[in-house]
N, CA, C and O atoms as CSV, one atom per row, in Angstrom:
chain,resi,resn,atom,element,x,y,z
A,1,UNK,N,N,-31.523,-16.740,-60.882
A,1,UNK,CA,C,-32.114,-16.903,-62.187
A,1,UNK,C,C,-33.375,-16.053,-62.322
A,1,UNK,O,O,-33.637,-15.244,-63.213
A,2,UNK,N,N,-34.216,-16.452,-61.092
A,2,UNK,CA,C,-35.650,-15.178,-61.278
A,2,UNK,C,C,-35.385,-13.496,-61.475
A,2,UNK,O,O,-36.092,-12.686,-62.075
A,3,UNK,N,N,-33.844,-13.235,-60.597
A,3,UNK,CA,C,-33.756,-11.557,-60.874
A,3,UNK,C,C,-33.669,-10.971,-62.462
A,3,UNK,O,O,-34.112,-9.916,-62.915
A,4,UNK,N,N,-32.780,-12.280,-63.261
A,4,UNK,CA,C,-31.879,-11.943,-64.601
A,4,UNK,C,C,-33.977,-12.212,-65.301
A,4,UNK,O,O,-34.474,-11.309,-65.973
A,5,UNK,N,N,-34.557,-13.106,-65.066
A,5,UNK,CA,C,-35.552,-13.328,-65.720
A,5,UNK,C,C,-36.554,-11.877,-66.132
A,5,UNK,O,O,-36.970,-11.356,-67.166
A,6,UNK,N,N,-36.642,-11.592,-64.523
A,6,UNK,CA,C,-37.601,-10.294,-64.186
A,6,UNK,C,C,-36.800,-9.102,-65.236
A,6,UNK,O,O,-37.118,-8.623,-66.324
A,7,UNK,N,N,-35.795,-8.929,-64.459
A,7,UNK,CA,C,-34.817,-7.759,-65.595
A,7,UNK,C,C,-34.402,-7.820,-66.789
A,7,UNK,O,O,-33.569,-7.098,-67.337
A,8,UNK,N,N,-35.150,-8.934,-67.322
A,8,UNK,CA,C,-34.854,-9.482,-69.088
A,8,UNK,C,C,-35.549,-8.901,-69.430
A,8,UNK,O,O,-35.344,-7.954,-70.189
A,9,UNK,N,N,-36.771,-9.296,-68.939
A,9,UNK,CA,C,-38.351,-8.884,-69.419
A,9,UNK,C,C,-39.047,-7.616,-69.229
A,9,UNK,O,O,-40.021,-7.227,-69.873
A,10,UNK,N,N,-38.447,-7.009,-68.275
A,10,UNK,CA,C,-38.833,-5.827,-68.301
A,10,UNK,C,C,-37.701,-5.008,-69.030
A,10,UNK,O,O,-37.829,-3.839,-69.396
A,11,UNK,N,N,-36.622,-5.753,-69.183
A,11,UNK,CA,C,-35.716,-4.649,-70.172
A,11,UNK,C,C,-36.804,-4.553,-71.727
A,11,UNK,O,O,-36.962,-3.500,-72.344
A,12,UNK,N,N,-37.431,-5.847,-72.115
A,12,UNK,CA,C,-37.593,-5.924,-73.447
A,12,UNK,C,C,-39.182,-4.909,-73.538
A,12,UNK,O,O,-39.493,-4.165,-74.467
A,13,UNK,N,N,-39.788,-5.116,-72.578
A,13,UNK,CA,C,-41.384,-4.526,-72.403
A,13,UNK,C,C,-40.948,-3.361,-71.776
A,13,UNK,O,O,-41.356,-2.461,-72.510
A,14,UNK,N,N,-40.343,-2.853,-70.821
A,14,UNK,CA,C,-40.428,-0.941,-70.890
A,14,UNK,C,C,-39.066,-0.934,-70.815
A,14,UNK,O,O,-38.572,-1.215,-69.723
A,15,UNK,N,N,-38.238,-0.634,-71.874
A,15,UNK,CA,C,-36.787,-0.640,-71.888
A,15,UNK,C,C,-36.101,0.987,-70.990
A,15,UNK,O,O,-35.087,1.113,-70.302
A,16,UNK,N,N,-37.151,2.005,-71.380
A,16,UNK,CA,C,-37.091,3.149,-70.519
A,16,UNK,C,C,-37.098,3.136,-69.105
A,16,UNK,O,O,-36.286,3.738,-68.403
A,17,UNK,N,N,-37.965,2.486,-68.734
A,17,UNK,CA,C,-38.373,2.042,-67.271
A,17,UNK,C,C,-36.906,1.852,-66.121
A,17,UNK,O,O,-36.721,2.321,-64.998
A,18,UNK,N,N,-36.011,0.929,-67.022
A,18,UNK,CA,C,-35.095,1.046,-66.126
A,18,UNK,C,C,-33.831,1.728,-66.169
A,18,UNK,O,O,-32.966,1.330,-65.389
A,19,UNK,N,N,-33.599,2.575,-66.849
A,19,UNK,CA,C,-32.662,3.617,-66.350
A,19,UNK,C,C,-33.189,4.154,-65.197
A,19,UNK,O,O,-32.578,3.981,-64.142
A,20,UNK,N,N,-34.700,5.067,-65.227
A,20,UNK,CA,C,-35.123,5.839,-64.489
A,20,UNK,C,C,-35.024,5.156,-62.977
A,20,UNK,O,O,-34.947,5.891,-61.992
A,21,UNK,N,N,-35.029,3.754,-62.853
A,21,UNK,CA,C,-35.928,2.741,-61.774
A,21,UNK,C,C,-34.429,3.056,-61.059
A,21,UNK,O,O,-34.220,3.762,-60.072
A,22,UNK,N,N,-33.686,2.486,-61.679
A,22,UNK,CA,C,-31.935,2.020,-61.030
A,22,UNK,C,C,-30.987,3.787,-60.822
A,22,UNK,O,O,-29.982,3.900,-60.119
A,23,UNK,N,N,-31.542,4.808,-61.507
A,23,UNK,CA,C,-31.210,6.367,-60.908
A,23,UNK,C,C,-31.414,6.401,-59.722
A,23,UNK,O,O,-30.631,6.663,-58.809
A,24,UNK,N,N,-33.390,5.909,-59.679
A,24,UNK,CA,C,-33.625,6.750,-58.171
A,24,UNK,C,C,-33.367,5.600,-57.055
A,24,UNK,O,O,-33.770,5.666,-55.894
A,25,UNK,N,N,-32.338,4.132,-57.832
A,25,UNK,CA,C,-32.041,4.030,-56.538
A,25,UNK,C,C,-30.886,3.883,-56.208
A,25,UNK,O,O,-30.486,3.294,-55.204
A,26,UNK,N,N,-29.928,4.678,-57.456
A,26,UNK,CA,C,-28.799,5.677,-56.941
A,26,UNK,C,C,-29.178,6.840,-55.992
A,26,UNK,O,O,-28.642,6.884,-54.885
A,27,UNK,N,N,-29.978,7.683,-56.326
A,27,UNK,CA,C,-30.333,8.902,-55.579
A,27,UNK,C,C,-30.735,8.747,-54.584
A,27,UNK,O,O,-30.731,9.813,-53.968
A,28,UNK,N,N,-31.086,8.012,-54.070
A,28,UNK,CA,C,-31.614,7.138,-52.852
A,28,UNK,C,C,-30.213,6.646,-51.602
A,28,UNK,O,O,-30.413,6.650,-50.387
A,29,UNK,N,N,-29.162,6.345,-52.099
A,29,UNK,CA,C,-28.186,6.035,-51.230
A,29,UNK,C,C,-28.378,5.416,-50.912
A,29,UNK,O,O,-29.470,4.987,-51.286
A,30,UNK,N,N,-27.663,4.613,-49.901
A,30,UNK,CA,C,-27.877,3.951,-48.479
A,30,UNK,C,C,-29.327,2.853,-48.862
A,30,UNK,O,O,-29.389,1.623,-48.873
A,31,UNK,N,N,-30.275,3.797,-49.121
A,31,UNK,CA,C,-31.532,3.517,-48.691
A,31,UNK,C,C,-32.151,2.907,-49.629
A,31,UNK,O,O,-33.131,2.217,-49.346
A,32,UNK,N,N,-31.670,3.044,-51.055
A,32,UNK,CA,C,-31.775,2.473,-52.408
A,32,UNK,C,C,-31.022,1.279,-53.134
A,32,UNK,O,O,-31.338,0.686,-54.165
A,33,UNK,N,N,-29.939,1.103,-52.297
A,33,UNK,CA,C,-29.108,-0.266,-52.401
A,33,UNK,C,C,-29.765,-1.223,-51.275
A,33,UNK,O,O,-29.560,-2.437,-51.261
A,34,UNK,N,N,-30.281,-0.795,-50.675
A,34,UNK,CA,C,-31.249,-2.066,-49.811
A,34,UNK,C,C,-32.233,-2.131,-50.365
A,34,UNK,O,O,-32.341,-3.292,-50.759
A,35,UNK,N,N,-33.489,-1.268,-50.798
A,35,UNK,CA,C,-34.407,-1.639,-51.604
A,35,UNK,C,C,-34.285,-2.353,-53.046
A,35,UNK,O,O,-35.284,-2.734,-53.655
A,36,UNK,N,N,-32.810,-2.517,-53.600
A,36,UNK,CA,C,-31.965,-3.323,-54.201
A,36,UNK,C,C,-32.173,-4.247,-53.908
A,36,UNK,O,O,-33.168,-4.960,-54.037
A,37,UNK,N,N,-30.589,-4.462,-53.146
A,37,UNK,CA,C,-30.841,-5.925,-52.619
A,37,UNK,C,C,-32.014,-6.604,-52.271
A,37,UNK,O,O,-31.922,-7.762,-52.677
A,38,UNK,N,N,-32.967,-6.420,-51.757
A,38,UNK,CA,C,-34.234,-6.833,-50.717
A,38,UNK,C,C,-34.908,-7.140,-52.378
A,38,UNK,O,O,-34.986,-8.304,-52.773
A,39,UNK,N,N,-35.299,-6.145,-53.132
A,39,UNK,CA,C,-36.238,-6.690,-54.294
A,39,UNK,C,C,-35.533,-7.700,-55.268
A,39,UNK,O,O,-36.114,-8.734,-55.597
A,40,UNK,N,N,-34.413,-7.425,-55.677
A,40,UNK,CA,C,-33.599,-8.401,-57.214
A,40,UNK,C,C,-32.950,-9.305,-56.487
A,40,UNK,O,O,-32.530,-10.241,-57.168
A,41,UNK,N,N,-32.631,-9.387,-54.937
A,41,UNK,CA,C,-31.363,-10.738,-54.469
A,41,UNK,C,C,-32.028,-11.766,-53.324
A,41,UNK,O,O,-32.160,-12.987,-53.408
A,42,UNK,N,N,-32.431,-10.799,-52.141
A,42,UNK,CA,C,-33.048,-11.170,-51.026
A,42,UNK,C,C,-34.405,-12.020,-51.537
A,42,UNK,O,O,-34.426,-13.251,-51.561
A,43,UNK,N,N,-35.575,-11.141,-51.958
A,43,UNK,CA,C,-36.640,-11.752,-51.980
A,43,UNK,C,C,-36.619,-13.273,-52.744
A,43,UNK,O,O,-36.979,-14.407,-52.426
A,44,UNK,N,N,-36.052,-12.707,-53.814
A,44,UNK,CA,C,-36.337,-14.243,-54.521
A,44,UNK,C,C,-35.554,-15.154,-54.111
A,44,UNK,O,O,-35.870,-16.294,-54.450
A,45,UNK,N,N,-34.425,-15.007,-53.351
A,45,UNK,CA,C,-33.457,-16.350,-52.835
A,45,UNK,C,C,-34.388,-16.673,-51.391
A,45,UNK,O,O,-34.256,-17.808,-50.933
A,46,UNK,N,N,-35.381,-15.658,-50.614
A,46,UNK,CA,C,-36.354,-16.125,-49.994
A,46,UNK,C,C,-37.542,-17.165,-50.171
A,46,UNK,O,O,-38.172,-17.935,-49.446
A,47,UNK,N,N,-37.524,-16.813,-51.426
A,47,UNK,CA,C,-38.826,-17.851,-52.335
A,47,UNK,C,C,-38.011,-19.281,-52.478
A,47,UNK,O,O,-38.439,-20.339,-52.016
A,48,UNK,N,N,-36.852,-19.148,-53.144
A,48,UNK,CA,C,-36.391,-20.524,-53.156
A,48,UNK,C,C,-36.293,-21.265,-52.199
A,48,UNK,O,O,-36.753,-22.402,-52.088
A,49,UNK,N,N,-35.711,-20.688,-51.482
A,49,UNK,CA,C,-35.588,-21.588,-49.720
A,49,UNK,C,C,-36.869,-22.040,-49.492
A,49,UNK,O,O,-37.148,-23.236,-49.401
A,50,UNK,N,N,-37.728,-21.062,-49.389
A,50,UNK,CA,C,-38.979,-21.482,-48.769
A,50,UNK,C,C,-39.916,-22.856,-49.690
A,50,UNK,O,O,-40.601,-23.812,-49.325
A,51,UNK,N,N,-39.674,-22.548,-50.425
A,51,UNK,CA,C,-40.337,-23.423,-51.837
A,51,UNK,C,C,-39.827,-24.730,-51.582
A,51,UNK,O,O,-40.479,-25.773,-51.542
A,52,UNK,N,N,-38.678,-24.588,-51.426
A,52,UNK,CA,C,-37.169,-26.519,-51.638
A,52,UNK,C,C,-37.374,-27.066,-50.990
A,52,UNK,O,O,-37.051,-27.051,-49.802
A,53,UNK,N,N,-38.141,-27.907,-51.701
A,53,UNK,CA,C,-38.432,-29.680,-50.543
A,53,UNK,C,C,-37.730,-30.515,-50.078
A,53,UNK,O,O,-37.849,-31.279,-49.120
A,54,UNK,N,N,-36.448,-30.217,-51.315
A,54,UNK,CA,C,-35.405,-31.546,-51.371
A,54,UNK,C,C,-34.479,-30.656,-50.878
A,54,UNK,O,O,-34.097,-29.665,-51.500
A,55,UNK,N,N,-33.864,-31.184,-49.079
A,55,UNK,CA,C,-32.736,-30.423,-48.467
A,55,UNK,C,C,-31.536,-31.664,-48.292
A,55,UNK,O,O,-30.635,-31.503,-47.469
A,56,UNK,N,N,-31.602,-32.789,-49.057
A,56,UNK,CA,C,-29.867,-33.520,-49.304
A,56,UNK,C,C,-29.661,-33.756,-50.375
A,56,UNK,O,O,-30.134,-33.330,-51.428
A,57,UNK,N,N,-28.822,-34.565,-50.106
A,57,UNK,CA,C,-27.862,-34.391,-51.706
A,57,UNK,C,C,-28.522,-34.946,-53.016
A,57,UNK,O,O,-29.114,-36.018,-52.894
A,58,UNK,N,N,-28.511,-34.644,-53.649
A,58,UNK,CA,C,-28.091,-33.550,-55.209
A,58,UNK,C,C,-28.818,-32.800,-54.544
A,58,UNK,O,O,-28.253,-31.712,-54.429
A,59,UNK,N,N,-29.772,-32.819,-54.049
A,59,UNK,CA,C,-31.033,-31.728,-54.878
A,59,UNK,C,C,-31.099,-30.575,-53.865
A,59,UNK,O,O,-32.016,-29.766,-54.009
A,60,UNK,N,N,-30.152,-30.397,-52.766
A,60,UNK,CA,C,-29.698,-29.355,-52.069
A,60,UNK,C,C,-29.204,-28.220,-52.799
A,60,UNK,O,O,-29.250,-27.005,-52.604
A,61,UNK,N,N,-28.518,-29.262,-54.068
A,61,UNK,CA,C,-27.193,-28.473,-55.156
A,61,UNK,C,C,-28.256,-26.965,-55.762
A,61,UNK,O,O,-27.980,-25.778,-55.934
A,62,UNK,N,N,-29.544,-27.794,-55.941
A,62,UNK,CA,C,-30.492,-26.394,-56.842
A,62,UNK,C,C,-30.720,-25.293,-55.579
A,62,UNK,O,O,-31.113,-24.192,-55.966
A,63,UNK,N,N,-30.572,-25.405,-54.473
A,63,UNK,CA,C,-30.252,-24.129,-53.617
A,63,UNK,C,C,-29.827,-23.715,-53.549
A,63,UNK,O,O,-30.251,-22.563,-53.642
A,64,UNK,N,N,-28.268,-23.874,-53.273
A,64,UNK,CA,C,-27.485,-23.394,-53.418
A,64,UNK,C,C,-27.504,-22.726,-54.648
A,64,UNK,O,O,-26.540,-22.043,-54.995
């Protein structure tokens, strides 16, 4: 939910910004699909884990 949030908002406030952002990390290869993943998937599913107090049931469910 935080990646779609971040990439909402910066679509609406520098809508230019991200063609250029998501090129160079086509042009990037290899090396730009991890700085991918790691910034829009990894980090913030890092924050959640770390954050979640509640590890049984239901409230495991919002981790997942």
């Amino acid at each position: 939910m935080f990646p779609f949030l971040v990439l909402g908002l910066s679509h609406i406030v520098k809508p230019i910004l991200q063609p250029d952002m998501f090129a160079e990390f086509f042009d990037e290869g290899h090396a730009g699909a991890i700085k991918r993943t790691v910034l829009f998937d990894l980090l913030p599913a890092i924050i959640i884990v770390a954050f979640h107090h509640d590890w049984s049931w239901p409230g495991v469910m919002l981790t997942i």
